[in-house]
C-alpha positions in Angstrom: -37.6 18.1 9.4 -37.5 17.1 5.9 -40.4 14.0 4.8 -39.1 11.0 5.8 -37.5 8.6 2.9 -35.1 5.6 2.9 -32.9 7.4 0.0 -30.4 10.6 1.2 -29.1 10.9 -2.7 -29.6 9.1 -5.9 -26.9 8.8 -8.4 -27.9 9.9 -11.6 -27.2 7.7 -13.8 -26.5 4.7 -11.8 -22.6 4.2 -11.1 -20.5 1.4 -12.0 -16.7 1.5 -12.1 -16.5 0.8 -15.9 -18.5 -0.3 -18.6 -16.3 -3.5 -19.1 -17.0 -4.7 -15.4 -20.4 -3.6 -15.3 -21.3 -6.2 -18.4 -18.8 -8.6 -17.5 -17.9 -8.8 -13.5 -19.1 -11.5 -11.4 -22.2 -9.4 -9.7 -22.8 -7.6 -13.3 -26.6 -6.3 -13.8 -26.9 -6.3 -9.8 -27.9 -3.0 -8.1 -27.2 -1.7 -4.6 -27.5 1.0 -2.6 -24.7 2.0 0.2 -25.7 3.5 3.8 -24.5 7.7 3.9 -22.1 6.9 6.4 -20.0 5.0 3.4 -18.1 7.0 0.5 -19.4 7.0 -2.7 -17.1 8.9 -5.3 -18.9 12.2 -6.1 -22.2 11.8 -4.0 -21.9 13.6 -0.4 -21.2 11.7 2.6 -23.5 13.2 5.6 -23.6 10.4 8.2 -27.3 11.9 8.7 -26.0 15.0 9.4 -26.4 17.9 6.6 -23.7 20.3 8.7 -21.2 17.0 8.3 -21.5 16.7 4.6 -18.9 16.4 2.4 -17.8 14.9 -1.3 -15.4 12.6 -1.3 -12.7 12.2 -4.3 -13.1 8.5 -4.3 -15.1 5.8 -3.0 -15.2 3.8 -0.2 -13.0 0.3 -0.5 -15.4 -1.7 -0.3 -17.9 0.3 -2.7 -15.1 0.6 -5.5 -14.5 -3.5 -5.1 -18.3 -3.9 -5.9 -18.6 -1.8 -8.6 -15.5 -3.0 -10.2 -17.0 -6.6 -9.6 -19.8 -5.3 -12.2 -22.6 -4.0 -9.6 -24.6 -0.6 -10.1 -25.0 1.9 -7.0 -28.3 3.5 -6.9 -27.5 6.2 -4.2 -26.9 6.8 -0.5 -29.4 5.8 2.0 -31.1 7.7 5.2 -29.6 5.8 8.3 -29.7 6.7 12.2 -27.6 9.9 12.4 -24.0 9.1 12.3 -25.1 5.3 12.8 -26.1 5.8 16.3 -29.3 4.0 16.9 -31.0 0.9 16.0 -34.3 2.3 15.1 -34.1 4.3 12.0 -35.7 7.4 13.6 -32.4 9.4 14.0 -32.4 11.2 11.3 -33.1 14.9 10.7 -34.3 13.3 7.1 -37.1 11.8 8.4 -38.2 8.3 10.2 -37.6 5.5 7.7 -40.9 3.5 8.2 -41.2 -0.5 8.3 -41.6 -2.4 5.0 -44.6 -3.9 6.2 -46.4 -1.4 8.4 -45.5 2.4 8.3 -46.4 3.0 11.9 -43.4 0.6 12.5 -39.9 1.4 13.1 -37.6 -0.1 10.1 -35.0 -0.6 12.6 -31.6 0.7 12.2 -29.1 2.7 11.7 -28.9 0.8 8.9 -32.7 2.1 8.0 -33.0 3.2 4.6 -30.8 0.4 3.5 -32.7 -2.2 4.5 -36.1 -0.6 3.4 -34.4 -0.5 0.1 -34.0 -4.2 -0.2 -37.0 -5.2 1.5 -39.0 -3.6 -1.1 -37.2 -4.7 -4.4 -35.7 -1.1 -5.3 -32.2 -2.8 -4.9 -30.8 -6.2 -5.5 -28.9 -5.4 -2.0 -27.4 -3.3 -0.5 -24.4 -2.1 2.5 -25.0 -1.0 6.1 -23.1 -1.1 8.8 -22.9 -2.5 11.9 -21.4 -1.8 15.9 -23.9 -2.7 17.9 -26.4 -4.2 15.7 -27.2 -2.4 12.6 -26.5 -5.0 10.1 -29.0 -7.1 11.5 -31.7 -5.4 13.5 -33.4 -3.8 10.2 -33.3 -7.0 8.5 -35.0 -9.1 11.3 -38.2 -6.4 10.9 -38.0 -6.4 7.3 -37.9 -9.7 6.4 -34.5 -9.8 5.0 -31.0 -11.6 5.2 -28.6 -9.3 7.2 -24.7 -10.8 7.3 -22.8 -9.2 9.6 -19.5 -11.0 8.6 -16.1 -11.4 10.9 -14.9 -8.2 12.0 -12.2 -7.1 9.3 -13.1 -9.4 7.0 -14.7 -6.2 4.9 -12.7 -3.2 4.6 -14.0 -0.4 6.7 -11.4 2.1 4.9 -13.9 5.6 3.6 -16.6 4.4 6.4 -17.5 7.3 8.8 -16.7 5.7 12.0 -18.8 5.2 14.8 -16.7 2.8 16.9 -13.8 2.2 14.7 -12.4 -1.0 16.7 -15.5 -2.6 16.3 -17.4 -1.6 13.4 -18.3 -4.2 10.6 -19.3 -3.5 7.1 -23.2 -5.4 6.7 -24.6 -6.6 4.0 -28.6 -7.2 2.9 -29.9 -9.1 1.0 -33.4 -11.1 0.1 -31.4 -14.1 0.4 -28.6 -15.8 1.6 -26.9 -16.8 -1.5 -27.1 -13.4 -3.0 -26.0 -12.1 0.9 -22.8 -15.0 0.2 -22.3 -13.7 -3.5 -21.7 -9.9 -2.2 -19.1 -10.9 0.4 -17.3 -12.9 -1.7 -16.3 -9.9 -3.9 -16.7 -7.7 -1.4 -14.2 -9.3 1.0 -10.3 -8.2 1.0 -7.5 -7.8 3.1 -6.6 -3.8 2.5 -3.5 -2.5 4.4 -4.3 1.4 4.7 -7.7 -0.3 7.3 -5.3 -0.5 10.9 -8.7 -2.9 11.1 -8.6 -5.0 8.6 -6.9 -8.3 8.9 -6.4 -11.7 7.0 -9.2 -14.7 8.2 -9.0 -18.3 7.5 -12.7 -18.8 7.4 -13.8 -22.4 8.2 -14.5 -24.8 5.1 -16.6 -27.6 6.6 -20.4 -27.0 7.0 -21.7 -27.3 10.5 -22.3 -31.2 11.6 -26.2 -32.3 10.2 -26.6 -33.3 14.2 -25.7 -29.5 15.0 -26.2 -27.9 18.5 -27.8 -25.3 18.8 -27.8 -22.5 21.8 -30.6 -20.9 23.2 -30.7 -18.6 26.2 -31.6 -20.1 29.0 -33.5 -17.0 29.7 -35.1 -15.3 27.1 -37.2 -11.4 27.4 -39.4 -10.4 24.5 -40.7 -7.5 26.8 -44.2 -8.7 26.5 -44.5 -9.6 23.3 -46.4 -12.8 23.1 -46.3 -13.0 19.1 -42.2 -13.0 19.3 -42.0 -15.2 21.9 -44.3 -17.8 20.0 -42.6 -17.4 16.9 -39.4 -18.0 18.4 -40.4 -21.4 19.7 -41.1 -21.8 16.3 -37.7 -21.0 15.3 -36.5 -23.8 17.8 -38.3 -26.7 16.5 -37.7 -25.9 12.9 -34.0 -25.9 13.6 -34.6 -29.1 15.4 -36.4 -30.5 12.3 -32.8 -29.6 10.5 -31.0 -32.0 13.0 -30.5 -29.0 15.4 -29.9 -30.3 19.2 -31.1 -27.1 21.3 -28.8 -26.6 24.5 -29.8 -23.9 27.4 -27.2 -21.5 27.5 -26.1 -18.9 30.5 -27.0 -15.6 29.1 -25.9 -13.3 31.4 -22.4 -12.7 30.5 -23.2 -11.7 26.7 -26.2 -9.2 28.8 -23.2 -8.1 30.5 -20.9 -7.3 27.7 -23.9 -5.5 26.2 -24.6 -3.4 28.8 -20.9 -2.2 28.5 -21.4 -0.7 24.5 -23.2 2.6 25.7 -22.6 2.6 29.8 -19.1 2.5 30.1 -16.2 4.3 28.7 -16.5 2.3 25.8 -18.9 4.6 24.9 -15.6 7.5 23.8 -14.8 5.6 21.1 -17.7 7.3 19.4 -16.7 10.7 20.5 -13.2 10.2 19.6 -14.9 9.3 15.8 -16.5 12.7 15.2 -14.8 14.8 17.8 -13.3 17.9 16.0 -16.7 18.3 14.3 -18.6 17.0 17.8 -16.8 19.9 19.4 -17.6 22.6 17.2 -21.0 21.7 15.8 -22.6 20.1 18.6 -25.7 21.8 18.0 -26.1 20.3 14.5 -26.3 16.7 15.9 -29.9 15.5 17.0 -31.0 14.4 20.2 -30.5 11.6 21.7 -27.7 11.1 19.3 -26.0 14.4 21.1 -26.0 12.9 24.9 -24.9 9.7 24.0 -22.0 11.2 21.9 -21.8 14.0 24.5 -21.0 11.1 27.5 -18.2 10.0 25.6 -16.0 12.9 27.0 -16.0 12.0 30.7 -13.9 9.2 30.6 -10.3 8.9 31.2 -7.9 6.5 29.8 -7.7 4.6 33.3 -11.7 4.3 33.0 -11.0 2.9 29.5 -8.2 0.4 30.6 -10.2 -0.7 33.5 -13.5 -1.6 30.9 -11.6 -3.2 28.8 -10.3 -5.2 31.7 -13.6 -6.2 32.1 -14.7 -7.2 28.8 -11.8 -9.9 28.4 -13.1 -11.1 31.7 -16.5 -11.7 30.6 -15.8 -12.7 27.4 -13.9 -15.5 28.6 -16.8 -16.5 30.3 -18.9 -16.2 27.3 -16.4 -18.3 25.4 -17.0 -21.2 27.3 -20.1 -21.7 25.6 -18.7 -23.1 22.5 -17.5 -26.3 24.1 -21.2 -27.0 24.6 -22.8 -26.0 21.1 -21.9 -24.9 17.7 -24.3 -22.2 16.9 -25.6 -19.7 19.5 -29.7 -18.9 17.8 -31.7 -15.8 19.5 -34.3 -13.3 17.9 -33.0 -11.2 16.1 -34.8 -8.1 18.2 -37.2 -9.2 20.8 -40.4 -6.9 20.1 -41.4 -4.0 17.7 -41.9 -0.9 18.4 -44.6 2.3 16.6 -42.8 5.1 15.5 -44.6 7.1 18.0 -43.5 5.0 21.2 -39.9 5.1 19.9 -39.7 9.1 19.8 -41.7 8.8 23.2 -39.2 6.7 24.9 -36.1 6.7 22.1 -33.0 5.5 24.9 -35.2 2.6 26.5 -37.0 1.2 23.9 -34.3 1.3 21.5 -32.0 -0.4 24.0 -34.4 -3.6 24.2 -34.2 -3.8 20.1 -30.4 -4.6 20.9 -30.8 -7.0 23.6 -29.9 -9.7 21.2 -27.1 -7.7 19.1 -24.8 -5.3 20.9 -22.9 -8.1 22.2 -21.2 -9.6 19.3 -18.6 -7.6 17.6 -17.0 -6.8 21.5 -16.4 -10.6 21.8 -15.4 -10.9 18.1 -18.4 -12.7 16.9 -20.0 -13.7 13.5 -23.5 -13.3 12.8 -26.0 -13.9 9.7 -29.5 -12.5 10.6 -32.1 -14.4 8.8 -35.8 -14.0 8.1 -38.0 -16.8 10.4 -41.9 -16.2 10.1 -44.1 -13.4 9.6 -46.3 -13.0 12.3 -50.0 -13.2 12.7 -50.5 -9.2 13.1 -48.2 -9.2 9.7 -45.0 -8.0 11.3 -41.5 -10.2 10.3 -39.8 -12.1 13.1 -36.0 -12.5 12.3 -33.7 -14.6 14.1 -29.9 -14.5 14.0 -27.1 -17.2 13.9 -23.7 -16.7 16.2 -21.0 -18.1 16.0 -16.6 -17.3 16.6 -14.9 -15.3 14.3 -14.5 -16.8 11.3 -17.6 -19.2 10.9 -19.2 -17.0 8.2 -19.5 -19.7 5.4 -21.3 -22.3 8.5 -23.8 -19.4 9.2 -24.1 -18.9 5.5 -25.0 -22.6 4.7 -27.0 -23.4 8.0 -28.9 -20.1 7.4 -29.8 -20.8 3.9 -31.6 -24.0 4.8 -33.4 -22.5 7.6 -34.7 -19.7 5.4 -35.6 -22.3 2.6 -37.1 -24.4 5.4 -39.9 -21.2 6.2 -41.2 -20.9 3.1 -41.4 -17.2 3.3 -41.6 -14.5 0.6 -38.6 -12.6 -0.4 -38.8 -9.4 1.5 -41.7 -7.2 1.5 -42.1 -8.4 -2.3 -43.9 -11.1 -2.4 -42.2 -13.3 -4.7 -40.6 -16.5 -3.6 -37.3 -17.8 -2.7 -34.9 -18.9 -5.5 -33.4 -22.1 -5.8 -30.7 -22.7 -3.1 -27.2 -22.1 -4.0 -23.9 -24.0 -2.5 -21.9 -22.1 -0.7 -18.7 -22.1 -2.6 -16.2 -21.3 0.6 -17.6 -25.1 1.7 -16.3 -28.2 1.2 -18.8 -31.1 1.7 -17.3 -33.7 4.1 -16.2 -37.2 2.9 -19.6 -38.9 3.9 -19.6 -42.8 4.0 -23.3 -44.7 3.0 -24.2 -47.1 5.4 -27.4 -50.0 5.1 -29.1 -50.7 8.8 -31.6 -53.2 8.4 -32.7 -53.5 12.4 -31.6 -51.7 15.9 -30.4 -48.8 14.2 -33.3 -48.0 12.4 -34.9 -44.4 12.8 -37.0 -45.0 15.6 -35.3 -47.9 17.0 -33.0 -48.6 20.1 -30.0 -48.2 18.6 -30.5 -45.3 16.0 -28.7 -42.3 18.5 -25.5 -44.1 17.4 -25.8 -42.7 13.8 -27.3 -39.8 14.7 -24.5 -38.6 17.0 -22.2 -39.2 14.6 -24.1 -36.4 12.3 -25.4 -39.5 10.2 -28.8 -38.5 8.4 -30.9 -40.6 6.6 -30.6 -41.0 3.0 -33.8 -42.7 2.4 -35.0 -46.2 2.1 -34.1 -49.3 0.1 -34.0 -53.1 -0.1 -31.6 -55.4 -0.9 -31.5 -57.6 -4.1 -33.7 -61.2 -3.7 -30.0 -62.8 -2.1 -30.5 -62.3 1.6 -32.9 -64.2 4.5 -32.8 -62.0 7.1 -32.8 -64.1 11.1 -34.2 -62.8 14.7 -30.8 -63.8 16.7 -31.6 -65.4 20.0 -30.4 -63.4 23.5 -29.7 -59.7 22.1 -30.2 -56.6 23.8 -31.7 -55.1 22.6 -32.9 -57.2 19.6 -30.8 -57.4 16.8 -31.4 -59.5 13.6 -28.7 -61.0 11.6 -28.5 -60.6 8.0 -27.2 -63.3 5.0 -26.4 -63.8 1.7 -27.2 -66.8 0.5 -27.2 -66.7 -3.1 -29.6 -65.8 -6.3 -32.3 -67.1 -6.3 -32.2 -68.7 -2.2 -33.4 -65.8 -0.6 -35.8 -62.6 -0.8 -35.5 -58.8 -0.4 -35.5 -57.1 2.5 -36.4 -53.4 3.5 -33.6 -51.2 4.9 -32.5 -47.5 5.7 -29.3 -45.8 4.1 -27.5 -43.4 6.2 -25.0 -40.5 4.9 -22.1 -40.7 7.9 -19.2 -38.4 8.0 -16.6 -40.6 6.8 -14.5 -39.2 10.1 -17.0 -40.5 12.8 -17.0 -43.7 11.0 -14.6 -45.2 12.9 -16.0 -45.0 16.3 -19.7 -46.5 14.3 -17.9 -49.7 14.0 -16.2 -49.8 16.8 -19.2 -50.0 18.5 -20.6 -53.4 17.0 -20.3 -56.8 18.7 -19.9 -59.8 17.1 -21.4 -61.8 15.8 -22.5 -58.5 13.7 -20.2 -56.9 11.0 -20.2 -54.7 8.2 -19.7 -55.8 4.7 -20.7 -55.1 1.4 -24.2 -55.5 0.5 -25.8 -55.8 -3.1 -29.2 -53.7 -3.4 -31.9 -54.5 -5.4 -31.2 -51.3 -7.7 -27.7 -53.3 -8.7 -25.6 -51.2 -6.8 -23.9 -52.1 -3.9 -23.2 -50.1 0.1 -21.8 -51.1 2.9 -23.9 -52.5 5.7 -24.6 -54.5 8.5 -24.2 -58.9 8.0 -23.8 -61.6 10.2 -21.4 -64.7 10.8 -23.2 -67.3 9.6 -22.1 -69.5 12.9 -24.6 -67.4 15.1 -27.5 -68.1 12.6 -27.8 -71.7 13.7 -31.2 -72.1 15.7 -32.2 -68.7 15.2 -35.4 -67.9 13.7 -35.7 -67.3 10.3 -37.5 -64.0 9.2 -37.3 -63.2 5.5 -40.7 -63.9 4.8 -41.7 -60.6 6.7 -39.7 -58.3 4.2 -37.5 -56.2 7.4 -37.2 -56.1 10.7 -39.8 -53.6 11.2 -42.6 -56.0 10.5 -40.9 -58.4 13.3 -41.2 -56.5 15.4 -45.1 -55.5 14.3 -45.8 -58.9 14.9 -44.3 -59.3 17.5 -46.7 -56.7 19.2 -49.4 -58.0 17.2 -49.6 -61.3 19.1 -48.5 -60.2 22.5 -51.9 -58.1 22.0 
């Protein structure tokens, strides 16, 4: 057993596909490193597994698109032996230990790559991901880990470990630099029989998102991840996040089907002319799980798969309720020492939360959430269909900006936040309320169902007296303009609506309410809420209070 170390080779010097892209491409002066289960032209390919080595001619697709893009490789990183694992302790190259605490696991198979990010030797870096590799190391490192739509990445020059379902990862420190790899890395390539053309959706995720949380949720006694997942919950709910309890048990199900069922040949059939005659060379429990893969028949394999489009239809039925499923990214961590003690059961609870999204076709962007009070990350990730990569991109950026952590295991702090370019914002429509649909008032759940979210405070220009009208429920004032000079300001709220739900906003107001165009006190004008002036007569005039807020303070005030 060689010492243990995130890095299986280093290039020397660093390669880039040609000096004109390295100083001019669109991710020039970036470095990376690339997991040893992906090709790197003239570096050996071991998978964790020195009898498997070989040298490959060229590189992998997705490694020659990145250099040629203007990025440097470092090297080849250590990685749960032929990516089986999601601990980082598979590895006849030693255990890669935790960015934080080397008695921790680093998570894996991805391991070295994500060590190499955490702590600032690469800008990023590529893992890869079946059952939870792209984003299991990032959620105990304090990392980004984007595990985009299956295909999306070429996997062509990528040992295998389930071919059908293996993703190309990518981590990162942040989001935007997480975005900035995928959208050079990225590419339809017809020699992958996996790859395939996605439309990826353009519109961000509704500011009144919902949100799905499992209705049950096992952290296998680990009161500091359970705590700092209910932290995760009202932060998202501070981003206009709606949470919705979601059934489970079907994903657990799917899950359970990755390494118990005959599912489980598909990583025999990757390696199995070497499997068969090196079986030796491969290291335990990497061997038996491997090893199970040959028991199976094609009826047991028809029959599974049977099974997984039944459950995933069940599991589909989710989206009708929410937009984004949210659970930890692993549910506990784990020593080094109780993972080689127990290295089946404990590493099947670190994917309690991951194994079931590539078999139901799944997107997924890992993102760092708090780091705990024994100074261990918590991570959470972001699901959603195939496809949603550019939603999880932009709703996970703000939550990571919205933590205020540290980049990595670094110490520095987050960057400016960057649009995500694959977005388009929304036609939004600016709308004054001046009384029941105030934040806080009666009738503010009709903007905020609409995804409205308040732009901030204003008043109109001196032109407006502003009246209590008689026999509403709830109460509603009436606003208006009576001319320069005739009336005073008074205090409203401007909402940003999505120019869509607008429709349905005013359909919703009676008369003798309407909206029209008011003039603010800045000179510019909005549209807002006014009021025929027929209704006014008789009804008490409040402008000397400024807004309907203080109306209704006074109101209170004398009933006390």
């Amino acid at each position: 057993m060689l010492a243990p170390q995130a890095w299986i080779c280093r290039a020397t010097p660093p390669a880039a596909a040609s000096a004109q892209a390295a100083s001019a491409g669109p991710l020039a002066g970036m470095t990376f490193a690339a997991k040893d289960n992906i090709d790197a032209a003239g570096m050996p390919t071991t998978a964790g597994c020195p009898a498997f080595a070989y040298t490959p001619p060229a590189s992998a697709f997705v490694v020659q698109k990145l250099l040629d893009a203007g990025a440097s490789l470092l090297g080849k990183t250590n990685l749960d032996q032929f990516a089986c694992g999601l601990n980082g302790t598979r590895s006849p190259f030693g255990a890669v230990p935790n960015a934080f605490n080397p008695a921790y696991v680093s998570g894996g198979s991805s391991s070295g790559s994500a060590y190499v990010v955490a702590t600032g030797q690469t800008d990023f870096s590529l893992g890869t991901d079946t059952a939870g590799s792209g984003r299991v190391p990032a959620g105990l490192n304090n990392i980004v880990g984007l595990k985009p739509s299956r295909g999306l990445i070429s996997a062509r020059g990528v040992v295998p470990a389930a071919q059908s379902v293996d993703c190309v990862s990518i981590f990162a420190r942040t989001v935007a630099t997480a975005v900035q790899v995928l959208e050079n890395a990225m590419a339809h390539d017809t020699l992958d029989p996996y790859s395939r053309q996605l439309a990826l959706a353009s519109e961000p995720f509704a500011p009144a998102f919902r949100f799905g949380v499992p209705a049950t949720l096992e952290f296998y006694g680990d009161r500091a991840a359970k705590a700092a997942f209910s932290e995760a919950v009202a932060r998202l709910q501070s981003l206009g996040g709606t949470p919705v309890a979601t059934d489970f048990a079907p994903l657990a199900q799917v899950a359970a089907l990755l390494y118990e069922s005959a599912l489980v040949a598909e990583r025999y059939t990757a390696i199995r002319s070497f499997f068969d005659a090196h079986e030796a060379e491969v290291v335990e429990p990497v061997r038996s799980i491997i090893a199970a893969g040959r028991k199976y028949s094609a009826a047991d394999l028809y029959e599974v798969q049977t099974e997984l489009k039944r459950l995933g239809q069940q599991a589909d039925a989710m989206w009708g309720a929410i937009d984004v499923l949210v659970v930890p990214t692993a549910p506990t961590h784990y020593t080094i020492a109780q993972m080689q003690r127990d290295p089946v059961v404990l590493n099947r609870r670190l994917g309690a939360y991951t194994n079931f999204v590539n078999l139901l076709d799944y997107a997924a962007l890992s993102v760092p959430s708090a780091v705990r009070a024994d100074g261990l990350p918590f991570g959470i990730t972001l699901i959603a269909p195939c496809g949603s990569d550019w939603q999880l991109a932009d709703l996970g950026q703000r939550y990571h900006h919205a933590t205020c952590l540290t980049q990595g295991a670094t110490g520095l702090p987050l960057p400016a936040m960057r649009a995500i370019a694959g977005l388009r914002k929304p036609a939004t429509v600016r709308v004054a309320v001046v009384g029941a649909h105030l934040s806080g008032m009666p009738l503010n759940t009709q903007l905020t169902e609409r995804g409205a979210v308040l732009a901030g405070p204003a008043e109109t220009a001196p032109d407006y007296r502003l009246f209590a009208l008689p026999g509403t429920t709830p109460p509603k004032p009436g606003l208006l303009r009576v001319g320069a000079g005739q009336g005073a300001s008074i205090a409203l709220e401007i909402w940003e609506m999505p120019l869509s739900a607008y429709g349905s906003f005013v359909a919703l107001i009676p008369e003798p309410l309407g909206i029209g165009t008011l003039a603010l006190r800045d000179g510019s004008t909005v549209q807002g809420f006014v009021c025929e002036p027929e209704a006014l007569h008789g009804a008490l005039d409040i402008s000397h209070l400024g807004g309907w807020r203080a109306y209704i303070a006074s109101l209170k005030t004398a009933a006390a």
